[in-house]
VODO-842047 format. One line per 3 residues: number of its first residue (from 1); their letters; for each residue z, x, y of C-alpha. Coordinates in nm, 2 decimals. Example, Ala and Ser with C-alpha at 12.3 -4.5 7.8 and 13.67 -1.06 7.14 Angstrom:
BEGIN
1> AS> 0.78,1.23,-0.45  0.71,1.37,-0.11
***
This chain:
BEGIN
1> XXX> 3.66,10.41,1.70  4.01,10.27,1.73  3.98,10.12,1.36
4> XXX> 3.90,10.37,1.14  3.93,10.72,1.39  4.34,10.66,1.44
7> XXX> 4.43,10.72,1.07  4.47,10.35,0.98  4.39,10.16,0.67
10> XXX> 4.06,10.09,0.60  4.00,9.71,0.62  3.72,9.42,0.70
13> XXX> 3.91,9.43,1.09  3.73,9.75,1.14  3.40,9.60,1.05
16> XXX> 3.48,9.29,1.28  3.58,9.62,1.54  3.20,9.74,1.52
19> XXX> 3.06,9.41,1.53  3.21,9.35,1.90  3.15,9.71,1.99
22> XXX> 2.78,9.61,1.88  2.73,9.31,2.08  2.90,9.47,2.42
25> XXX> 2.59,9.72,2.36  2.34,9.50,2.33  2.43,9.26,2.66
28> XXX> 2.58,9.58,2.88  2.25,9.77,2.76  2.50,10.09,2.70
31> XXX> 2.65,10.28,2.43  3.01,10.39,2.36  2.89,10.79,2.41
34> XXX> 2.70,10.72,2.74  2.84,10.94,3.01  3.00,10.65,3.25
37> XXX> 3.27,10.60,2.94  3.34,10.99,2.87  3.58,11.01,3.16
40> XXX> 3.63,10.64,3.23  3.73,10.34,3.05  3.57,10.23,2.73
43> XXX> 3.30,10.00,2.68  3.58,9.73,2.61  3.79,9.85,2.94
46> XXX> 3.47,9.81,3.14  3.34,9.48,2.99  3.72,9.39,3.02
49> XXX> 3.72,9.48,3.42  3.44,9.26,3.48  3.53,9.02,3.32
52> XXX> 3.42,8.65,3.39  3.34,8.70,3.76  3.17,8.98,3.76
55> XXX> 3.01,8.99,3.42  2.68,8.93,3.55  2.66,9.26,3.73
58> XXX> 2.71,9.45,3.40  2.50,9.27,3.17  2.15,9.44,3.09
61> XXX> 1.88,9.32,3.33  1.63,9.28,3.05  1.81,9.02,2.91
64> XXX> 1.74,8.80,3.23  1.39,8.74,3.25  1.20,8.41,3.25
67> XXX> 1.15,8.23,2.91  0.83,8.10,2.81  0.74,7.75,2.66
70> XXX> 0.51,7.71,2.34  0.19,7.72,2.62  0.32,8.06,2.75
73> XXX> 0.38,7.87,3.04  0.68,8.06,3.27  1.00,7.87,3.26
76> XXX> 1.33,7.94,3.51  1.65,7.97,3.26  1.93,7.80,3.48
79> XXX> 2.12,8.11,3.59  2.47,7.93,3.54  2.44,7.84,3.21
82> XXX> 2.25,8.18,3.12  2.62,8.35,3.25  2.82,8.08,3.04
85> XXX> 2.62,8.19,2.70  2.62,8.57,2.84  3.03,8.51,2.92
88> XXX> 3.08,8.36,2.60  2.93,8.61,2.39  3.09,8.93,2.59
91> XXX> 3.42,8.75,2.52  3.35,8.70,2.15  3.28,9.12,2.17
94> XXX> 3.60,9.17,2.37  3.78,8.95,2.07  3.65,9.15,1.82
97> XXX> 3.72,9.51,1.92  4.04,9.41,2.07  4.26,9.67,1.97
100> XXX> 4.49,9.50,1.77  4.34,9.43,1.44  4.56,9.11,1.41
103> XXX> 4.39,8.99,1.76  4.08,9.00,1.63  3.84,8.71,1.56
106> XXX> 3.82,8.65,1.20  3.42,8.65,1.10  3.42,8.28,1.00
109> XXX> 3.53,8.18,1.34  3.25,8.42,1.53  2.96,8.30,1.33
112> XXX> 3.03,7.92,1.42  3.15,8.02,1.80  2.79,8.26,1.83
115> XXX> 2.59,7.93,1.64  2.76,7.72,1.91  2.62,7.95,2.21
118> XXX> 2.32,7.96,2.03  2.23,7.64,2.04  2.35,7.57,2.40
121> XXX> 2.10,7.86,2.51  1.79,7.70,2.28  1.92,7.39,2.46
124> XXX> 1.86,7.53,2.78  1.53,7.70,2.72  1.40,7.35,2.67
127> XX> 1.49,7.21,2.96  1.29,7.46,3.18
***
């Protein structure tokens, strides 16, 4: 991890570092030590390559199923604004383990900007 493995002070930016390496995981469905990064780019290189027109292709397929309403009842998610929300969120990740500390997002500002995507996706979940 560029934060703490390069020999650098120990600081909050390296826990802002893991908390973007965390959420590229979770929508690219893969880890830092899977084999495709061994040789390759990093997670960030390859989220960064994608990155906005092809972001779709690399985001985890479970994450793009059909929502259901409070009857169970199966409801399309708009697939454009399901990118935007997926977009935004990769880009918060990209910001936080940019390799820079002093790029990085400060916490504050990624817990309003993830709140703000938030409630654009609950927005769109009810208009099914």
């Amino acid at each position: 991890m560029a934060e703490y493995g390069m020999g650098g002070q120990v600081s909050i930016f390296g826990d802002i570092y893991s908390f973007g390496i965390l959420l590229l995981e979770i929508f690219i469905g893969r880890k830092p030590t899977d084999d495709i990064f061994k040789d390759g780019p990093s997670i960030h290189q390859f989220v960064t390559m994608a990155m906005p027109d092809h972001a779709m292709d690399i985001v985890d397929p479970s994450l793009l199923v059909e929502c259901e309403d409070a009857h169970g009842d199966r409801i399309p998610v708009q697939a454009k604004r399901l990118e935007e929300c997926s977009v935004s969120v990769m880009q918060i990740g990209l910001s936080c383990s940019a390799t820079s500390s002093s790029e990085r997002m400060l916490i504050n500002v990624v817990v309003n900007k993830l709140k703000t995507i938030r409630d654009s996706y609950l927005n769109l979940r009810g208009k099914g």
